[in-house]
C-alpha positions in Angstrom: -22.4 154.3 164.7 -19.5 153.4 167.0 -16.2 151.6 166.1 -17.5 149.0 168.2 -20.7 148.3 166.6 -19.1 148.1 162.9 -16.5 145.4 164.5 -18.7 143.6 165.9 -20.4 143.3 162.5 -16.9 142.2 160.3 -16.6 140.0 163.5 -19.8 138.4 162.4 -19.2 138.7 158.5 -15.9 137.0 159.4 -17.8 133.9 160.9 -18.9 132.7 157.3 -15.2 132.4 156.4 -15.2 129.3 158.5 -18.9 128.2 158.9 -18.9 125.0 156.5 -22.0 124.4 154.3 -24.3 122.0 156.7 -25.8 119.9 153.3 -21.8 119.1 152.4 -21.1 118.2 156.6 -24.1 115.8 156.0 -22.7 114.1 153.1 -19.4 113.9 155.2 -17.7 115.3 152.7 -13.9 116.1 154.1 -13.1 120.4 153.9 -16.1 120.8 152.5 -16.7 124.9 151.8 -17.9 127.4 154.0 -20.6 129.8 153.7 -18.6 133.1 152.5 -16.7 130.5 150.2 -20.0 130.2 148.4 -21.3 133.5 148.3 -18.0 134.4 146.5 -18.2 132.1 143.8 -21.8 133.4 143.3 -20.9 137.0 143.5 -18.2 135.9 140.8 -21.0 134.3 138.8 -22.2 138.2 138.0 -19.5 139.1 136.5 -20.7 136.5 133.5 -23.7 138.8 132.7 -23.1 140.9 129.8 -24.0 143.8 128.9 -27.1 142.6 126.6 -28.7 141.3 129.9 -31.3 143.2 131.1 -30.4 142.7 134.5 -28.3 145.2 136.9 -25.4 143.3 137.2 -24.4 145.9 140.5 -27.8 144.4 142.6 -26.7 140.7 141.2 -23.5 141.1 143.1 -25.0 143.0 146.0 -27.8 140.1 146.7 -25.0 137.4 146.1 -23.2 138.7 149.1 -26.2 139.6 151.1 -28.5 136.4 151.1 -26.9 134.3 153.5 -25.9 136.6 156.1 -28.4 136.0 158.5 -26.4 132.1 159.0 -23.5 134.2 160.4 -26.4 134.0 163.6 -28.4 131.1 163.0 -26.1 128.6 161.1 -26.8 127.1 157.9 -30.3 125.8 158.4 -31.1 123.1 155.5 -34.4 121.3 154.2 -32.9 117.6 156.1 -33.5 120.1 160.2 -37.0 119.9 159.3 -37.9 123.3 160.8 -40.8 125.0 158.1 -39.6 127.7 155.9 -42.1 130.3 157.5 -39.5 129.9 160.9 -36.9 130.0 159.0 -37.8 133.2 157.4 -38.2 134.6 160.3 -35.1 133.5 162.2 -33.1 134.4 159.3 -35.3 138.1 159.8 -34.8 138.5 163.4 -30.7 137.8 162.4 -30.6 140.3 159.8 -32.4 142.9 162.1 -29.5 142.0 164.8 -26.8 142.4 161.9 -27.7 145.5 160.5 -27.9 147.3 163.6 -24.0 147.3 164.2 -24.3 149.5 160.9 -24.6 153.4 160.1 -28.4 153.0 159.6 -28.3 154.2 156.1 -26.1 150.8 155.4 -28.1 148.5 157.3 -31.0 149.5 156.1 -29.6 149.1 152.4 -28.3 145.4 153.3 -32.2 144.7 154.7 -33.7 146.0 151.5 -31.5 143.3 149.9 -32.1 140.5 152.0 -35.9 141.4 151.8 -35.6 141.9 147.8 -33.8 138.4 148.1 -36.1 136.8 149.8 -39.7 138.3 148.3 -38.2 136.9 144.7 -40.2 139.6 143.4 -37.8 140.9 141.0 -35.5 139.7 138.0 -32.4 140.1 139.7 -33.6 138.4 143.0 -34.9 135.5 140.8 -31.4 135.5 138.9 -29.4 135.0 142.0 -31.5 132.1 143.7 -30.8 130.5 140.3 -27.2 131.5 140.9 -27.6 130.0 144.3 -28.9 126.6 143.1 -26.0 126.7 140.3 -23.4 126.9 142.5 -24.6 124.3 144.8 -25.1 121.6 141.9 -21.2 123.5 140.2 -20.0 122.1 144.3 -21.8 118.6 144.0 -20.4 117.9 141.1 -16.6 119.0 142.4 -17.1 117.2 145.3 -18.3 113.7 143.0 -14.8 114.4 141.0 -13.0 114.4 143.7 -14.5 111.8 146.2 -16.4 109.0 144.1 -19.7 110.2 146.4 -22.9 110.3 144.6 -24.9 113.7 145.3 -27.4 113.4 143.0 -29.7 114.5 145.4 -28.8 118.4 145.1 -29.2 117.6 141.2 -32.6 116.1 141.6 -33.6 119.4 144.2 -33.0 121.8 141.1 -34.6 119.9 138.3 -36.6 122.4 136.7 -35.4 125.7 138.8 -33.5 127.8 136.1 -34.8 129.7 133.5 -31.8 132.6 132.7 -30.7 131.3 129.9 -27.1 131.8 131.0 -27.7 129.2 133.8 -29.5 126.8 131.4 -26.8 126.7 129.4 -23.9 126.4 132.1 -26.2 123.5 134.0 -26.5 121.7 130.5 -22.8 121.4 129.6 -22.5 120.5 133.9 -25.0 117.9 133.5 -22.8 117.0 130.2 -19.7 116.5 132.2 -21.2 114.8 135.5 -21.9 111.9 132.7 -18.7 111.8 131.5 -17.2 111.1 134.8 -19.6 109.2 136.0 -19.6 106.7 132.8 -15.5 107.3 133.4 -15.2 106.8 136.9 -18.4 104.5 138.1 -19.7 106.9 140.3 -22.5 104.6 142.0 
């Protein structure tokens, strides 16, 4: 694998650090975060798993970082473009296959196993982090109604019902617990 290649691949990793979150452009919402700023906070979020927890914390971080590398390539795609997940699987595929070609093949194929595992939800730790993924959006929404008086309840309604780790239940409980306090504080309509 050439110098090249593996530049060309931090050049496109590098991308997400100013790729803003399209749902968060939608709702206007002024320096709104980007991509990579999100899959941080989620990576972070596997540090909270302790060592009673059956999952491997190591993957947790790994898919965290992995799952939205395809929109380095495709953008950040959401539910409001209308284009059917089955596409969007496969452009997000067809990016991935382009991003993990700039790597030693032994890495690229490891980030693809991890995109796939992602994706499939087939396991605990892939089901952990698209609860990590929904958590993080609804941990934004409610920063961003602190800060701006804009009611997102919208990205609280689209997770009713998705968590199950009971780490995640708890945190969205006490979040749903503070959103009402502000909300009764501020009159966020």
């Amino acid at each position: 694998m050439s110098s090249k290649e593996i530049l060309s691949f931090l050049e496109l990793v590098g991308q997400l650090k100013h790729l803003k979150r399209e749902g968060w452009v939608i709702k206007k919402i002024d320096n709104c975060e980007t991509v990579s700023g999100h899959m941080y906070r989620m990576a972070m979020c596997t540090f909270l798993l302790d060592e009673k927890s059956q999952l491997n914390r190591t993957k947790c971080l790994e898919l965290a970082l992995v799952h939205d590398l395809a929109e380095s390539i495709i953008g950040d795609i959401t539910p409001n473009e209308g284009i059917p997940p089955d596409v969007k699987h496969q452009m997000e595929l067809e990016a991935m296959r382009k991003i993990t070609k700039l790597l030693p093949k032994s890495t690229g194929d490891r980030i693809m196993e991890l995109f796939e595992e992602y994706e499939s939800r087939e396991t605990d730790e892939a089901k952990f982090v698209k609860e990590l993924d929904y958590f993080d959006m609804v941990q934004q929404a409610y920063e961003y109604e602190k800060s701006t008086n804009v009611n997102l309840q919208e990205f609280f309604t689209a997770v009713e019902g998705k968590f199950s780790t009971p780490l995640l239940v708890n945190l969205k409980m006490e979040l749903d617990k503070k959103r009402a306090e502000i909300k009764s504080d501020e009159n966020i309509e």
